[in-house]
N, C-alpha and C positions, 0 to 999 in steps of 0.2 A: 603383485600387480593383478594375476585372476582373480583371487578375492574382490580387488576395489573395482575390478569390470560389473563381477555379479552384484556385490552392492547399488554400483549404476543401473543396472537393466531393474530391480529388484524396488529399488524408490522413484525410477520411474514411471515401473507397473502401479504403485502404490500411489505418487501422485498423480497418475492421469485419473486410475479409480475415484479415491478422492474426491477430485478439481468436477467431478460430474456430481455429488453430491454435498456443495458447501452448502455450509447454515447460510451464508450469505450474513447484511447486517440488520438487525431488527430495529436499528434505528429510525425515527419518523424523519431524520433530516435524510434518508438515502432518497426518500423521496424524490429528492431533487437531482438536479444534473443527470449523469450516468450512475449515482447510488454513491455511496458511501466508499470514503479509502480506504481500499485492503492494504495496500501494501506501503510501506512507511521506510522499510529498509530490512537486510539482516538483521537479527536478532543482538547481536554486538553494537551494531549502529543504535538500534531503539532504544537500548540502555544509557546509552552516551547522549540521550535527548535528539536522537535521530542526527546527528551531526556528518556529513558527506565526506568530509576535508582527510578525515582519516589511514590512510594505507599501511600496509604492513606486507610480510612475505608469507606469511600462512592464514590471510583471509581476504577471499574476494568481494569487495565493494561494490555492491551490485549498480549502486547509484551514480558511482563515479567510474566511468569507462578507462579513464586514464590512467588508475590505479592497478590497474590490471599489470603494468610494465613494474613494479613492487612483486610481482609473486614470483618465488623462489620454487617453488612445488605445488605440483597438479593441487586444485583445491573444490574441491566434493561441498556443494552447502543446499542444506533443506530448513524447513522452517516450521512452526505449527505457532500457531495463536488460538488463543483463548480468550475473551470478552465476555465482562460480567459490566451489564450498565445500569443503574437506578436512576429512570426516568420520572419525573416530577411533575407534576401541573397543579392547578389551583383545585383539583377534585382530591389529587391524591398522589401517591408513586407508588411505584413496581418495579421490579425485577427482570431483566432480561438477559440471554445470553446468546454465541453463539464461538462456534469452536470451525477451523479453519487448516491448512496446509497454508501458508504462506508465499514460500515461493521454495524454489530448485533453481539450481545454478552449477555451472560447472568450468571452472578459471584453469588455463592452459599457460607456462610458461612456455615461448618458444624462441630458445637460445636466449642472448644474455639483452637485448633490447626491447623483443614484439612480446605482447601479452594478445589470449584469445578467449573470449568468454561467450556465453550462450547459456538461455535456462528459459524459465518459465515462471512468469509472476501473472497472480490475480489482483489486478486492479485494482478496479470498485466493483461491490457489492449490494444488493438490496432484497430485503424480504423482511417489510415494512407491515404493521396490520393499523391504520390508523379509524378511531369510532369517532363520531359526535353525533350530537343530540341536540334539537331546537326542538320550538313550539311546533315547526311543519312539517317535520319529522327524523328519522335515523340517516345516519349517512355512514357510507362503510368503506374504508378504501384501503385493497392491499396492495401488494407488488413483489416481485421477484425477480431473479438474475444477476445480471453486471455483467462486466467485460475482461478479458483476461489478454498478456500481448506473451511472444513473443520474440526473442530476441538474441539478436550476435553480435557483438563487441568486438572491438579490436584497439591495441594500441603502441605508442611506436615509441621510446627515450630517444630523443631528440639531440640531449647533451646529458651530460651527468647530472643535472638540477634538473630540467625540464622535460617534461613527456606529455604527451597530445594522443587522445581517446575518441574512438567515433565509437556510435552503437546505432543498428538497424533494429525498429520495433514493428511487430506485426499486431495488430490487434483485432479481437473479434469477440460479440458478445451479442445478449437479448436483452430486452425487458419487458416485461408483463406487466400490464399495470388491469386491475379488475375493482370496477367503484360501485357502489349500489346506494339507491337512495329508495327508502321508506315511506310513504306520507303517513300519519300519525292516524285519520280520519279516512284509509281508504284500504282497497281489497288488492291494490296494485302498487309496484315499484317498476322503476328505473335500474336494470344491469347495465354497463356499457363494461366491454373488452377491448384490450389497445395490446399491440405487442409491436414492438421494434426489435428487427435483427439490423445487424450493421459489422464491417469490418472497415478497417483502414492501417496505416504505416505515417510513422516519425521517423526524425533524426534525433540522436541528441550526440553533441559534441561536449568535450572537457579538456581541460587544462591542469594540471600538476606540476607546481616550480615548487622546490626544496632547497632550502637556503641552507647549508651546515657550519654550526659552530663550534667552540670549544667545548671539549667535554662529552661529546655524542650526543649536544643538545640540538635544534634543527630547527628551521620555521618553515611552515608550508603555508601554499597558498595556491588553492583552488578555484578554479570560475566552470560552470556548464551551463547551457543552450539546450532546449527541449524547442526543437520545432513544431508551431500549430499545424494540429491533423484533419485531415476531412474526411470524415467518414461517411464511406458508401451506406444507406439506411434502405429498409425496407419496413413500409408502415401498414398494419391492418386494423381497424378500427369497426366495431359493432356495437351499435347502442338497441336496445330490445326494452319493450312493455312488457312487463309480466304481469297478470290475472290472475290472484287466489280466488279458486272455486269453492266450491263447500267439497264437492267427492274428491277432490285433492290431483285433479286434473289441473294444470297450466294451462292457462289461455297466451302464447307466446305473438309477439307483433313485434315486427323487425321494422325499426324507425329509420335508422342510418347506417351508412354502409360505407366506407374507406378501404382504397389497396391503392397505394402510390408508392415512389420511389421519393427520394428526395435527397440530402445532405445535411450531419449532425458536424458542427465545425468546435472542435475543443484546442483551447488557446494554448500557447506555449506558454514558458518556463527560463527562469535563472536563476541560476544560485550561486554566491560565493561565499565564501569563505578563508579562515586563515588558523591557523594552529602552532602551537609551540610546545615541545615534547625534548624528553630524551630516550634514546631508542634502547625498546623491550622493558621500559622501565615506566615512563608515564605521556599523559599528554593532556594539553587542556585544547580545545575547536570554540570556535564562535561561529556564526552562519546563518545568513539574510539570504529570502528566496524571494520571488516576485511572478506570480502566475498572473496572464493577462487576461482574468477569468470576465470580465465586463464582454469582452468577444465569444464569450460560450454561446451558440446557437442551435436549438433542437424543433427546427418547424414543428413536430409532431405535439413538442409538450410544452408549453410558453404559459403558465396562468398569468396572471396581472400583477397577483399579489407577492409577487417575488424578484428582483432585479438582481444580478449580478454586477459586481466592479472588482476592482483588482483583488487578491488575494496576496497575501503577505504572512511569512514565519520568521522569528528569531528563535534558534539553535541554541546555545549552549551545552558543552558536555566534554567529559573527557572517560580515563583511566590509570591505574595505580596499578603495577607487576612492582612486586616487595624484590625479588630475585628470578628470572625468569630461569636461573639455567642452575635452581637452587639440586644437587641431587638428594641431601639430607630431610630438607623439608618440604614436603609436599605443600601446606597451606603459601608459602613464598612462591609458589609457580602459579599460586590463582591472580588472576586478572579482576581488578575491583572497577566496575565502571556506575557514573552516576550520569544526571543532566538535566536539563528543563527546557521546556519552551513557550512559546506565545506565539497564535494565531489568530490574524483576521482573514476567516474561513472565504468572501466575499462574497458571501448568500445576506441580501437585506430582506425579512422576510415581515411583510406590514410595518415596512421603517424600522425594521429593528436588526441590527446586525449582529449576525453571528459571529464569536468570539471563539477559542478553545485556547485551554493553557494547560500545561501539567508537569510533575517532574519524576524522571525517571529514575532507575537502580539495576544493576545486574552480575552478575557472574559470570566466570568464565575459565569452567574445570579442564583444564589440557590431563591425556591421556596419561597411563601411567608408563606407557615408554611411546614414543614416537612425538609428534608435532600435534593431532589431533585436538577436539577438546570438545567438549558440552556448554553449550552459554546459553543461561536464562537473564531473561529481562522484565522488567514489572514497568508498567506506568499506570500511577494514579493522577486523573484528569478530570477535566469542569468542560464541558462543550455549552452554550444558549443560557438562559435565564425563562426563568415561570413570567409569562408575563400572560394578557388574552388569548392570544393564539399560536404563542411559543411552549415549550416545553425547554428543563432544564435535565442535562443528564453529567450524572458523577459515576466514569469508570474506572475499571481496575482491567488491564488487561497485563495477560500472564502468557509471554514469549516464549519457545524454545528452538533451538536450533544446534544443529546438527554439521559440523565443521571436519571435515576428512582430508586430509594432504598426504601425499603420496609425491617418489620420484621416477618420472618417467622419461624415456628416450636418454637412459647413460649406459653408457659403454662400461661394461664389469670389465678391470683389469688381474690378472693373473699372476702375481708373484714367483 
């Protein structure tokens, strides 16, 4: 048990480090909202096509609070991503990347009913560099930041089928947004600086019913609640003339000026689901979510040419253990997981709405004695289309995560 303490203190030091220097996402759509979604699930879930519905005794569900009443042993989870995107437009495409900690988490069994969890997940991300070009000249807009939350869980089995999950989230984040415009035929541009800090707190609630059948076959059935948040904002805004001289002096003119407080209000969330499995051995998830993204509000950043409305994903996904409790063969204790899905993102961007689909694959190497195990996850995905003023992007993103279970608070007996 020393050992898994100093592991804890040792990847927390590593992802607080880290969590201060992410690539953030180089994508042009983080531009929007609060930036682009970091975090989708543990690495076992992304595999499974991000699927919620799932539990077991040696892996915490970070999504599903409820799940937490399934864990048998302390359970240790870190995360690291990697994204590789080829973005398209009608000039050309590129290559971008960016590499990430995911999340940290940390699931407590307490006694044979209460589960406790708590960790650390980054949200959304952005650090965007978007160019264009007219007859009246350059236009240049980057951005950087996102938001990251905080969070404790807790959950209760109710009866032998059903258990019921609350989770408290903290969150708190920036964003930078820095735009500049060119004119083609002059000695002067246009900088303007914008920055939002903001923090704020949700709920979200869950449900786990587990029907048991013959054979140690089982049907689950999932539902959870993301309460909308209102985040406290703080806005600073400078727009400035700048003057090229010929001896390389600036001629600086400060045109506008902002410092207000205000309120960024982001919508809740639902998702069910349902699953049929037999246990340590396989399982297939289906799962419909429903964000009430039309109610996203950020006084500070509103252009015209963009609307939100609801947001919508279908799930699919499961996995395949050959023999989990093979001792003979090692490849029988690997866990085979696959999945897909479909997204209406609810970004309508110059009437054109954002779609994303893709499907996923993974691994999941358990240690060579203990519960432990290594699980990687890939997904290959389609997010927008090349259209005027959309951009189309084909990723590949490459998951890893890091799963530790340990038993804590037993009484050693003495023969």
């Amino acid at each position: 048990m020393k050992i898994f303490f100093r592991l804890i203190f040792v990847l927390i030091t590593l992802f607080t480090l880290q969590s201060k220097a992410q690539d953030g996402s180089p994508s042009p759509y983080s531009f929007f909202g609060l930036g682009d979604t970091s975090f989708k699930g543990t690495t076992e879930n992304i595999a499974m096509g991000g699927i919620r519905t799932y539990a077991d005794s040696i892996h915490y569900n970070i999504n599903n609070p409820s799940a937490l009443t399934q864990l048998k042993y302390v359970n240790l989870n870190i995360g690291l991503s990697n994204r590789f995107i080829n973005m398209s437009d009608q000039t050309g495409s590129q290559w971008l990347s960016a590499h990430n900690i995911s999340y940290f988490s940390l699931g407590l069994p307490v006694g044979k009913k209460i589960g406790i969890g708590l960790g650390l997940v980054p949200v959304n991300s952005s650090n965007y560099k978007i160019f264009y070009k007219d007859d009246l000249g350059t236009y240049t807009y980057k951005g950087s930041g996102g938001n990251s939350r905080i969070f404790l869980a807790g959950a209760y089995q109710v009866t032998k089928n059903f258990s019921l999950g609350a989770e408290y989230q903290y969150y708190f984040g920036f964003l930078d947004h820095e735009n500049y415009w060119i004119p083609t035929s002059q000695y002067t541009y246009t900088k303007e600086n914008s920055d939002v800090n903001f923090t704020g707190h949700s709920l979200k609630f869950s449900g786990l019913y587990r029907y048991f059948l013959k054979d140690e076959r089982y049907v689950n059935f999932s539902a959870s609640f993301q309460t909308t948040s209102s985040f406290k904002a703080h806005y600073k805004n400078i727009t400035r003339l700048i003057t090229s001289t010929p001896n390389g002096n600036d001629i600086v003119e400060e045109l506008t000026r902002a410092d207000q407080d205000g309120t960024v209000k982001f919508p809740g969330s639902f998702n069910t689901g349902v699953g049929y499995g037999k246990f340590n051995n396989w399982f297939l998830g289906l799962e419909y979510n429903l964000q009430l993204l039309k109610d996203f509000k950020n006084p500070f950043f509103d252009p015209a040419y963009i609307q939100y409305q609801n947001a919508s994903a279908v799930r699919l996904g499961g996995f395949y253990t050959p023999q989990y409790n093979s001792v003979a063969k090692y490849w029988k204790r690997i866990s085979y997981r696959a999945g897909a899905y479909y997204k209406n993102t609810g970004m309508v961007i110059y009437d054109n709405e954002v779609t994303d689909f893709g499907i996923t694959f993974g691994l999941s190497l358990p240690a060579l004695r203990g519960l432990s195990n290594l699980n990687f996850g890939f997904e290959f995905g389609q997010r927008g289309k090349v259209t005027t003023n959309l951009v189309k992007e084909q990723y590949i993103n490459f998951n890893i995560g890091l799963s530790l279970n340990d038993r804590w608070f037993i009484k050693h007996k003495i023969n």
